[in-house]
RODO-2510 file (C-alpha; in nm, 4 decimals, decimal comma):
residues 437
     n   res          X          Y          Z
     1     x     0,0000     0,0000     0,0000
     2     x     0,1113     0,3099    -0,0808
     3     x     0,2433     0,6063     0,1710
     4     x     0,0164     0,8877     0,2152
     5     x     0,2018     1,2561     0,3305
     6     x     0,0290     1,4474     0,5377
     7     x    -0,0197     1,7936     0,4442
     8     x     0,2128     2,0850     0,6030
     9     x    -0,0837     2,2423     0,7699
    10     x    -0,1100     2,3965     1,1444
    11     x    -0,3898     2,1873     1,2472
    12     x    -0,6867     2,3473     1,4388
    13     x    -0,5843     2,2593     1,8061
    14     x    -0,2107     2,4344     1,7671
    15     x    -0,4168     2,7802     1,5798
    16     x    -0,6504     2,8028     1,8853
    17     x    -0,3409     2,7448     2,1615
    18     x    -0,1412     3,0116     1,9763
    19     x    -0,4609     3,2091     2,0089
    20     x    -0,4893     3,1714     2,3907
    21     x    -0,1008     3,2068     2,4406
    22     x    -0,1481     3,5572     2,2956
    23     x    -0,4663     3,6710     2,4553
    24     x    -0,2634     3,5585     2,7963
    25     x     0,0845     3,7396     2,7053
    26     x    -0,1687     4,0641     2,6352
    27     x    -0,3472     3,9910     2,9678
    28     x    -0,0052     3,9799     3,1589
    29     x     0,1361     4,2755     3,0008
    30     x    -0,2003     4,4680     3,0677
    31     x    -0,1765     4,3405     3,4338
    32     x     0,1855     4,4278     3,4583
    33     x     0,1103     4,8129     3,3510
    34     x    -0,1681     4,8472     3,6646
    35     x     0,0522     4,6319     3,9054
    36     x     0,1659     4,9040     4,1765
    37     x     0,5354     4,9332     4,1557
    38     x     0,7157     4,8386     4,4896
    39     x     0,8332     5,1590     4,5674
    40     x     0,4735     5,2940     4,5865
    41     x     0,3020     5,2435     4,9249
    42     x    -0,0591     5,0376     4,8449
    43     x    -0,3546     5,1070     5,0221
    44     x    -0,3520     5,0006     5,3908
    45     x    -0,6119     4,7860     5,3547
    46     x    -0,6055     4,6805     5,7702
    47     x    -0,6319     5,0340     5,8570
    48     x    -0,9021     5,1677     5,5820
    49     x    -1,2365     5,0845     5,5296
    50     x    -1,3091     5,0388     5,1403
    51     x    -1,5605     5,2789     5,0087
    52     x    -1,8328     5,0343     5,0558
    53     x    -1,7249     4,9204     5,3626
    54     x    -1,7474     5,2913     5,5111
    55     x    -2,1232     5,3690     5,3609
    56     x    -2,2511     4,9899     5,5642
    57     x    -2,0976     5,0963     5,8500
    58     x    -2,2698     5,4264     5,8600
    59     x    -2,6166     5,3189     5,7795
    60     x    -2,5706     5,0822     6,0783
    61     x    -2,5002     5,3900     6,3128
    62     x    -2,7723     5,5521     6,2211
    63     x    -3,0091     5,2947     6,2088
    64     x    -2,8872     5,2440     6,5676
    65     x    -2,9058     5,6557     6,6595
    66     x    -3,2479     5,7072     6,5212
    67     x    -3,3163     5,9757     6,7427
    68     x    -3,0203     6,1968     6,6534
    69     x    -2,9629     6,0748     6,2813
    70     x    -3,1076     6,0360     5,9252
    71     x    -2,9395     5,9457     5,6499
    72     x    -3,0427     6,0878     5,2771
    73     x    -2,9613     5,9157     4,9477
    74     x    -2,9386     6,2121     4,6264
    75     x    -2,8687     6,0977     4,2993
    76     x    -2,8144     6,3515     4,0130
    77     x    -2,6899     6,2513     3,6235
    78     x    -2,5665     6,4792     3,3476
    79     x    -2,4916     6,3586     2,9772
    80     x    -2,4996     5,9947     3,0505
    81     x    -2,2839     6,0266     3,3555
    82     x    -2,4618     5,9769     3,7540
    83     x    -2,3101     6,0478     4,0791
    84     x    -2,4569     5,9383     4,4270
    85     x    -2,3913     6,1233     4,7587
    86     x    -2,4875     6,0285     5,1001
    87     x    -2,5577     6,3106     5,3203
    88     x    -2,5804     6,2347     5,6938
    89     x    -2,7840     6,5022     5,9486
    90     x    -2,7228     6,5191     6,2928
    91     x    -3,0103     6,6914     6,5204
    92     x    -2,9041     6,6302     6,9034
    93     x    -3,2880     6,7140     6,9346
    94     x    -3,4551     6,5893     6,6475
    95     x    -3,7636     6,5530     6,7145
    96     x    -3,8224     6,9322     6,7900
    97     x    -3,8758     7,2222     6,5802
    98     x    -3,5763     7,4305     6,4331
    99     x    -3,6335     7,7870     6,5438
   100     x    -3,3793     7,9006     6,3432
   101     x    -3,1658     8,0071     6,6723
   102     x    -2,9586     7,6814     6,5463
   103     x    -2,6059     7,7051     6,3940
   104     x    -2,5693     7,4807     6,0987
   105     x    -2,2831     7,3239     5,9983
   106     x    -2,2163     7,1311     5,6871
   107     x    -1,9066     6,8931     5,6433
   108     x    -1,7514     6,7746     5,3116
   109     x    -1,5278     6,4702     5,3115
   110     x    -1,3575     6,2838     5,0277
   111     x    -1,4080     6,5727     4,7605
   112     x    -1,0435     6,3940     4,6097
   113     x    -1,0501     6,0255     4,5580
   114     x    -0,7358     5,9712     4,6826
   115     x    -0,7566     6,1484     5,0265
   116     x    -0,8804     5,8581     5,1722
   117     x    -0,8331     5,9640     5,5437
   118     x    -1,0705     6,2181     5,5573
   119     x    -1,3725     5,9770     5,5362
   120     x    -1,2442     5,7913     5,7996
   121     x    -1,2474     6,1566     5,9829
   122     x    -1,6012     6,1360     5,9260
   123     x    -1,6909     5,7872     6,0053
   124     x    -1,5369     5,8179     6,3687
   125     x    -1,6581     6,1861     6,4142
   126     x    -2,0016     6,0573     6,3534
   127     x    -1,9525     5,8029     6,6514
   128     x    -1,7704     6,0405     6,8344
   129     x    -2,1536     6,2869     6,8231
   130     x    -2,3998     5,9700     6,8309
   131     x    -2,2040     5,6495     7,0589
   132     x    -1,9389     5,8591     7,2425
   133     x    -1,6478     5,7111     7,1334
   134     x    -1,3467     5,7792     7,3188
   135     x    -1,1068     6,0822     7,1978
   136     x    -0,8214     6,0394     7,4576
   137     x    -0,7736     6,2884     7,7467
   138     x    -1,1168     6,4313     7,6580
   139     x    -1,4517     6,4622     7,8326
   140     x    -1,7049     6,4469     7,5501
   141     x    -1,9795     6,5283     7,8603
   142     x    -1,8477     6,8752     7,8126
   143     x    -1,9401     6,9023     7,4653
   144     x    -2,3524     6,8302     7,5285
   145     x    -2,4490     7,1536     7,6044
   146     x    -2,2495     7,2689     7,2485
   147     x    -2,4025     6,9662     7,0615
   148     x    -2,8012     7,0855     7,1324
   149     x    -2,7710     7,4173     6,9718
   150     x    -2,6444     7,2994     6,6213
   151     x    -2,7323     7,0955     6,3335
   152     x    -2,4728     6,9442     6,1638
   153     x    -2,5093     6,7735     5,8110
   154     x    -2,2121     6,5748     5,6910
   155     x    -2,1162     6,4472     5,3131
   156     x    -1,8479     6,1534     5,4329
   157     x    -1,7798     6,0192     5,0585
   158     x    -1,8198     6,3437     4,7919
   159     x    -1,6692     6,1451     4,5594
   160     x    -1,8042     5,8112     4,5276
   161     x    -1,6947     5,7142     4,1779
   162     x    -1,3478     5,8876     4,2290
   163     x    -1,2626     5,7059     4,5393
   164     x    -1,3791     5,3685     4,3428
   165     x    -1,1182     5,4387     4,0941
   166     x    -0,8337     5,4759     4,3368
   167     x    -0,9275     5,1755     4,5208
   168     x    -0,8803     4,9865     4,2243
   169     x    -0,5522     5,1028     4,1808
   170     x    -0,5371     5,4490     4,0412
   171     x    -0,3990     5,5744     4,3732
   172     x    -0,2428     5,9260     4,2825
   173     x    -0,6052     6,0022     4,0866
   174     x    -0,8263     6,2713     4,2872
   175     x    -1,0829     6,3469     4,0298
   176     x    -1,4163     6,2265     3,9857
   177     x    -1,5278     5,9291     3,7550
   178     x    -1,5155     6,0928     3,4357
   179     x    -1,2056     6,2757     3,5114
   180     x    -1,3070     6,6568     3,6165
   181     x    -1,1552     6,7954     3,9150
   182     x    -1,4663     6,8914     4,1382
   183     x    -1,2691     7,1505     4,3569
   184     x    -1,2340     7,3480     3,9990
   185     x    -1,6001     7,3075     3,8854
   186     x    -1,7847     7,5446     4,0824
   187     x    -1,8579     7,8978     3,9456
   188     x    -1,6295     8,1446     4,1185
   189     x    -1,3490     8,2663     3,8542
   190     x    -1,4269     7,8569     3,6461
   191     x    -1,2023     7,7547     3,3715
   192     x    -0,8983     8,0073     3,4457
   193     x    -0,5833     7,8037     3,4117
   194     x    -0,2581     7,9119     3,5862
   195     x     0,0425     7,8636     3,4069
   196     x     0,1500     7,5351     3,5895
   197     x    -0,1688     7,3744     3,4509
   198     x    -0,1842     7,0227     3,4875
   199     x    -0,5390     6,8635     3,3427
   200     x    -0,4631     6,5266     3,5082
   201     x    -0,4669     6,7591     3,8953
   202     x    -0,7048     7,0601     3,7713
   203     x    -0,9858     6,9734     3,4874
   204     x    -1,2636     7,2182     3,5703
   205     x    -1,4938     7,0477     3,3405
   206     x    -1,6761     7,1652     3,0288
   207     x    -1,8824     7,4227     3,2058
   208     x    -1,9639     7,5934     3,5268
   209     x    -2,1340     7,3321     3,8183
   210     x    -2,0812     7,0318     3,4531
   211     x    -2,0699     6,7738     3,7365
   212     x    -2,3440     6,5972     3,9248
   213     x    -2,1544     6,5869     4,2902
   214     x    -2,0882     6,9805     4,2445
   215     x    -2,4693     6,9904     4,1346
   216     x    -2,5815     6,7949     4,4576
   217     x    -2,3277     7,0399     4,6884
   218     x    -2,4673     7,3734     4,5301
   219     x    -2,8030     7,2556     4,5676
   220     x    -2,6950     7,1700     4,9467
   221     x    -2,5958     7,5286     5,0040
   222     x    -2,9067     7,6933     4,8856
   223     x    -3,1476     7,4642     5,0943
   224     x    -2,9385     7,4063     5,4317
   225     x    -2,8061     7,7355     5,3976
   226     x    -2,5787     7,6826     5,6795
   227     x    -2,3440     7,9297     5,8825
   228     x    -2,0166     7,6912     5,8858
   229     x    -1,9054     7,4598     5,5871
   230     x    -1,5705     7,3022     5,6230
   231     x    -1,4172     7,1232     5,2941
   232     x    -1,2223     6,8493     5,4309
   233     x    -0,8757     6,7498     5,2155
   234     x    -0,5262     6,6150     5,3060
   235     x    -0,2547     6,6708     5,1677
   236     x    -0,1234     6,9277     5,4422
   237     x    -0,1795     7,0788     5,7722
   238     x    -0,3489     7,3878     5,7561
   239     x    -0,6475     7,6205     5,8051
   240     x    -0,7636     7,8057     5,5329
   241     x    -1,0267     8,0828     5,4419
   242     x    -1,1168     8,2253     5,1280
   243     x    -0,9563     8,3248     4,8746
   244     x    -0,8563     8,0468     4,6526
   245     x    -0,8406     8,2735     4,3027
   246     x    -0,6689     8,4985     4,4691
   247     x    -0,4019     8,6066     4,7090
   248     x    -0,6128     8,8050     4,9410
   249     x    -0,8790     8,7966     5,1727
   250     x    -1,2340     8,9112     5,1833
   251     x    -1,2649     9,2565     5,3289
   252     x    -1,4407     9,3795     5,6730
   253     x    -1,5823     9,1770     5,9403
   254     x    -1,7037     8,8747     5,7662
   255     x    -1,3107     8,8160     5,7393
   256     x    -1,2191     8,8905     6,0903
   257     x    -1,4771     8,6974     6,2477
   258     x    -1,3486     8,3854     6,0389
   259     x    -0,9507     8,4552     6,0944
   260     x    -1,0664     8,5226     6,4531
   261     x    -1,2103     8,1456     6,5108
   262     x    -0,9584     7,9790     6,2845
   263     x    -0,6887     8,1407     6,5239
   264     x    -0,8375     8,0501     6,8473
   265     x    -0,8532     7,6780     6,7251
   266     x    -0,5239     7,6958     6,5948
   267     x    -0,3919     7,8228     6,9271
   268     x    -0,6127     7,6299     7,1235
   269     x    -0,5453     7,3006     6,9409
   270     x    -0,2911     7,2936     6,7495
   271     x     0,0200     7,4913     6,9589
   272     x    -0,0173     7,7239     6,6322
   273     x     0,1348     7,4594     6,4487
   274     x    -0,1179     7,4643     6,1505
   275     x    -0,1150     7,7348     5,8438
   276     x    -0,4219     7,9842     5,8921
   277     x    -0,5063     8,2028     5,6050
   278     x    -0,6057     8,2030     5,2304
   279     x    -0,5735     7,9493     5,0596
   280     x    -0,4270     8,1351     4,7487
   281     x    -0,1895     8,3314     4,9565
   282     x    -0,0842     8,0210     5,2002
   283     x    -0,0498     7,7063     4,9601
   284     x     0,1560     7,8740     4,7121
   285     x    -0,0670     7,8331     4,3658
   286     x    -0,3911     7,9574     4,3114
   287     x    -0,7033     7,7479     4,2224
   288     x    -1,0064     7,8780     4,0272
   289     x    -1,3706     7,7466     4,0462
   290     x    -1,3440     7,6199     4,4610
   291     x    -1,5814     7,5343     4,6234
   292     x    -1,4968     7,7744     4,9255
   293     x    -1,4916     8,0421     4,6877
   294     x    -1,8695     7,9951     4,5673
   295     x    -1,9545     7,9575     4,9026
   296     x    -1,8910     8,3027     5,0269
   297     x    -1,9284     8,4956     4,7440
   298     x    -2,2519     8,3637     4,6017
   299     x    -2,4044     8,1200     4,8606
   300     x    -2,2936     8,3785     5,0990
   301     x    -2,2124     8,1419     5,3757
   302     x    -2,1007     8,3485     5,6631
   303     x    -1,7446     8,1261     5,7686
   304     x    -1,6551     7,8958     5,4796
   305     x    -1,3585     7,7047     5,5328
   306     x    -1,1333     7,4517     5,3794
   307     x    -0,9227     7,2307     5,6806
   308     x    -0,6016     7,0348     5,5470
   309     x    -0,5795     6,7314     5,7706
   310     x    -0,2764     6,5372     5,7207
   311     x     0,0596     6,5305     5,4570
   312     x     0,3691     6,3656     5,4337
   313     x     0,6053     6,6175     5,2859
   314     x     0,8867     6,3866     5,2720
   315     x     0,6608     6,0960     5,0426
   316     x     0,7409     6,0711     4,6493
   317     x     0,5261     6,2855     4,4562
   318     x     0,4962     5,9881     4,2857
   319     x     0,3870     5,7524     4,6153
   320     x     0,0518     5,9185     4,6337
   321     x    -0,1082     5,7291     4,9154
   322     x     0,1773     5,8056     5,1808
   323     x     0,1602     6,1532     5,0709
   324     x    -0,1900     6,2012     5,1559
   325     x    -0,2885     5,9701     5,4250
   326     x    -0,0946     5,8398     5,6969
   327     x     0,0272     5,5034     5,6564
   328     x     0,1074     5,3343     6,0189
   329     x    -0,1511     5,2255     6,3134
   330     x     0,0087     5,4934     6,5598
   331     x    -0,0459     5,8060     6,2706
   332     x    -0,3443     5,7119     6,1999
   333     x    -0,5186     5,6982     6,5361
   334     x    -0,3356     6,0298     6,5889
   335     x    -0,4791     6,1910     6,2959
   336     x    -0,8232     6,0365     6,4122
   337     x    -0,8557     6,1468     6,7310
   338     x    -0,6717     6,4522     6,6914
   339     x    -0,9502     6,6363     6,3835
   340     x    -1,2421     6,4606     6,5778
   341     x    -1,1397     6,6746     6,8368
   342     x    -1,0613     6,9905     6,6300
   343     x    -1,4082     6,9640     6,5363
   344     x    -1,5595     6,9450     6,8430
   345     x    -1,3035     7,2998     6,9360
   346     x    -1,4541     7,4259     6,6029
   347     x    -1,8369     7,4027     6,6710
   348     x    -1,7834     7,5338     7,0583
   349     x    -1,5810     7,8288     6,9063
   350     x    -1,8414     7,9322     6,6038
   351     x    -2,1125     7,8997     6,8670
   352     x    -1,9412     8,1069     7,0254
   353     x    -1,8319     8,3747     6,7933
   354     x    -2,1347     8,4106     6,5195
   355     x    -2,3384     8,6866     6,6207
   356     x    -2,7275     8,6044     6,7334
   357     x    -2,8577     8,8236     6,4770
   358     x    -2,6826     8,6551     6,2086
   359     x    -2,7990     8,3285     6,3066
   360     x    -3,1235     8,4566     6,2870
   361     x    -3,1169     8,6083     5,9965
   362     x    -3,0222     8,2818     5,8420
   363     x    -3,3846     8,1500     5,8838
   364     x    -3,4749     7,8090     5,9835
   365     x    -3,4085     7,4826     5,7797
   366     x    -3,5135     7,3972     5,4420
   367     x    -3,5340     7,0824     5,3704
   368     x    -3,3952     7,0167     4,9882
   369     x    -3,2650     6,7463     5,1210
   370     x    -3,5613     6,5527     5,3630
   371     x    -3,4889     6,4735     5,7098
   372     x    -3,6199     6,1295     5,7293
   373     x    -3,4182     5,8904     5,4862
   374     x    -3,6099     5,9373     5,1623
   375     x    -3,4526     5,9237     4,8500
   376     x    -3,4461     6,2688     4,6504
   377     x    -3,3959     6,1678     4,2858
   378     x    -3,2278     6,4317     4,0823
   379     x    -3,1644     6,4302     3,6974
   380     x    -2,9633     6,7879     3,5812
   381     x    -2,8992     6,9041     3,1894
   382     x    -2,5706     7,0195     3,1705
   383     x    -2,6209     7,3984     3,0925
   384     x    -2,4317     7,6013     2,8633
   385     x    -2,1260     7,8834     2,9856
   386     x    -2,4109     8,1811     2,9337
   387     x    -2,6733     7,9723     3,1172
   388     x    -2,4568     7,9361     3,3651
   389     x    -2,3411     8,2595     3,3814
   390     x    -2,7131     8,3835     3,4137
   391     x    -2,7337     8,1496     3,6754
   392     x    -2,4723     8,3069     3,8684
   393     x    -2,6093     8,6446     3,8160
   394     x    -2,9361     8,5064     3,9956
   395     x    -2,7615     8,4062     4,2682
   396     x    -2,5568     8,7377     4,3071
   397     x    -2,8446     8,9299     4,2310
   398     x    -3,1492     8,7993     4,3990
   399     x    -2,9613     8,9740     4,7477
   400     x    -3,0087     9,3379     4,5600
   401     x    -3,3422     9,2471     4,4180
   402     x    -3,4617     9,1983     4,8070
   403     x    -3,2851     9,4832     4,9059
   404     x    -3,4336     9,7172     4,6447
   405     x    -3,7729     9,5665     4,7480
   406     x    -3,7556     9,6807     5,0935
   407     x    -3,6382    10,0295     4,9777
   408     x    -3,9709    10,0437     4,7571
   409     x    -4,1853     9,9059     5,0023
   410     x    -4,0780    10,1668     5,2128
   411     x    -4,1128    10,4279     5,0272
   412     x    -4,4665    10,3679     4,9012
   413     x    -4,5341    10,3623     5,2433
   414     x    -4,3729    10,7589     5,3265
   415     x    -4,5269    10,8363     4,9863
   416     x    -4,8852    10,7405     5,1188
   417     x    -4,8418    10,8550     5,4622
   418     x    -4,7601    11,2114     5,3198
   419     x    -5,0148    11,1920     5,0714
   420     x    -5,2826    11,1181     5,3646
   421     x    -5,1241    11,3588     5,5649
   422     x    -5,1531    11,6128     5,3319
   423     x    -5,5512    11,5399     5,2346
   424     x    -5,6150    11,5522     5,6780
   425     x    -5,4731    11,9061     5,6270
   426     x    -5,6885    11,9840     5,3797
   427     x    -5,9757    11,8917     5,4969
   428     x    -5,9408    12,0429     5,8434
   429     x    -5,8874    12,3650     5,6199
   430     x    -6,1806    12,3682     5,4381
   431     x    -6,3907    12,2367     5,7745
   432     x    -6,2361    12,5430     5,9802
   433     x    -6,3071    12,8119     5,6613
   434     x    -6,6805    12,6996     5,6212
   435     x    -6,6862    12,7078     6,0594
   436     x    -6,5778    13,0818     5,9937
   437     x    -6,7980    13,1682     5,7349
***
């Protein structure tokens, strides 16, 4: 019988191994590129709660403080992108009404994905107001009294789909999740770049308030309306007041009452150890569309601050984690203890040094967001730069329109009281002429 040669073909089952060897070399290589070089610090993963991990915790606590806390669930989208926020309100006396003699105080944590310290601020400040947890060498018994007259709202995770990004590796990233910066998106001198520019630290987005979490914030400032807000960030130790776009600070007593209570805490605290000014003049570089910015100039927000929590000056610019959040048991519990407490120093001292009057004047709550736990659906357009700019003039100009309201009311008023003045004159006249007559 004749030999049969087989044909010089690859057969099927080597083609489809070759296949799968390449698809795994690309695989490797693609894991390779997000493995975190060993001279960059990871997340410590014993010492920080994941993102998730934080938000289960916190529903617990206030599904076990019912009578001091509610938790509200706001969800906004804009052009196919959502963001969801968690904003947690503390009432030591819930279930009575707000007169409006109440200071309120709104906290911001976790505005930068990778500043993953300051939501763990908030998580044991929150026990610190509701279970008393223990801040060493401290009497938290003292604080009651303090605790009944405010109302204190607090945003522990800002940004949600940021901080997801850096816990899956992207640890130097502190934008949101489609890349905008959303400490540059807010209205207040938006889009100006410095010449240091750097889009991966500073996008401001493709138009004023572009982003749902700076959506959800504005629209946080116009219901609460409160007399503190403190935007919580690491990166440094410091204290800082407005400005941002600039290297000044506001003018007249609006600014001394604020570098007034930042001073006291900083000498009462902090052995004056901490920066205390504006935050254009103190950091070094200016930043354009802040949030603090907005917050006194349009939301006029009688003390908004910005508080710098923690850095590590001598990290790797490169070794992003270490430089923003400590990275050892002992720092860490330091930090902890030692912001939960500034806070505490912080509401005793603006209790103390906000004038009645402008308390009052502030008006009792409104509810944008519900006290109660509901969820507040919200679904925003993103608007163009002249909308937004009209917008802004609203804001800026519905203070005059009030003003120049009052002024007409009152003159109508003189206007009518003369005019009825002048018509009893008359008539007496003409009633004493006909008497003579």
């Amino acid at each position: 019988m004749a030999r049969t040669s087989a044909r010089p073909a690859t057969p099927l089952l080597v083609r489809r191994l070759q296949a799968l060897a390449l698809t795994l070399a690309l695989a490797a290589v693609a894991s390779s590129a997000r493995k975190i070089p060993d001279s960059i610090t990871p997340i410590s993963r014993d010492l920080y709660h994941s993102s998730d991990s934080i938000l289960r915790e916190i529903k617990a606590l206030v599904a076990r403080n019912s009578d001091r806390l509610t938790m509200d669930t706001v969800r906004a989208s804009n052009k196919g992108y959502s963001a969801e926020m968690f904003v947690v309100t503390f009432n030591h006396a819930k279930g009575t009404v707000d007169d409006g003699s109440k200071i309120k105080i709104m906290l911001s944590f976790g505005q930068h994905g990778r500043e993953l310290i300051t939501s763990e601020v908030a998580l044991s400040l929150l026990y610190v107001l509701t279970e008393k947890r223990r801040i060493a060498g401290v009497d938290l018994s003292s604080f009651e009294k303090i605790l009944e007259n405010l109302v204190i709202k607090v945003v522990p995770m800002e940004n949600f789909n940021g901080r997801k990004l850096v816990e899956a590796g992207e640890l130097c990233d502190r934008r949101n999740g489609r890349g905008v910066d959303l400490n540059r998106n807010w209205s207040v001198d938006w889009g100006k770049k410095e010449k240091d520019y750097n889009p991966f630290e500073e996008d401001p987005g493709t138009a004023r308030f572009s982003e749902p979490e700076a959506q959800i914030m504005q629209e946080l400032s116009k219901s609460f309306k409160p007399h503190i807000w403190v935007n919580v960030h690491s990166g440094m130790e410091a204290l800082f007041m407005p400005y941002d776009h600039k290297n000044t600070t506001p003018d007249g007593a609006p600014s001394q009452l604020m570098r007034s209570l930042l001073e006291n805490l900083n000498r009462r605290h902090f052995q004056d150890s901490c920066l205390v000014g504006s935050g254009g003049g103190a950091v070094g570089y200016l930043a354009h569309g802040t949030t603090t910015d907005y917050l006194f100039d349009v939301a006029k927000v009688p003390m908004p601050f910005t508080f710098e929590i923690y850095g590590d000056e001598k990290a790797s610019t490169d070794d992003c984690f270490k430089m923003f959040n400590p990275v050892d048991k002992t720092t860490f519990d330091r930090v902890i203890n030692k912001w939960c407490m500034a806070f505490l120093i912080l509401f005793e001292e603006g209790l103390r040094i906000l004038p009645g009057s402008q308390v009052a004047s502030q008006g009792a709550l409104d509810n944008w967001v519900p006290i109660g736990g509901e969820i507040l659906e919200r679904i925003a357009d993103q608007k163009s730069g002249s909308e937004n700019r009209q917008l802004e003039g609203l804001d800026l100009g519905m203070q005059e329109l009030k003003t120049y309201f009052r002024l007409f009311m009152l003159s109508t008023f003189l206007l009518m009281f003369m005019f009825c003045s002048r018509i009893s004159k008359n008539r007496n006249r003409e009633s004493d002429e006909q008497s003579i007559a």
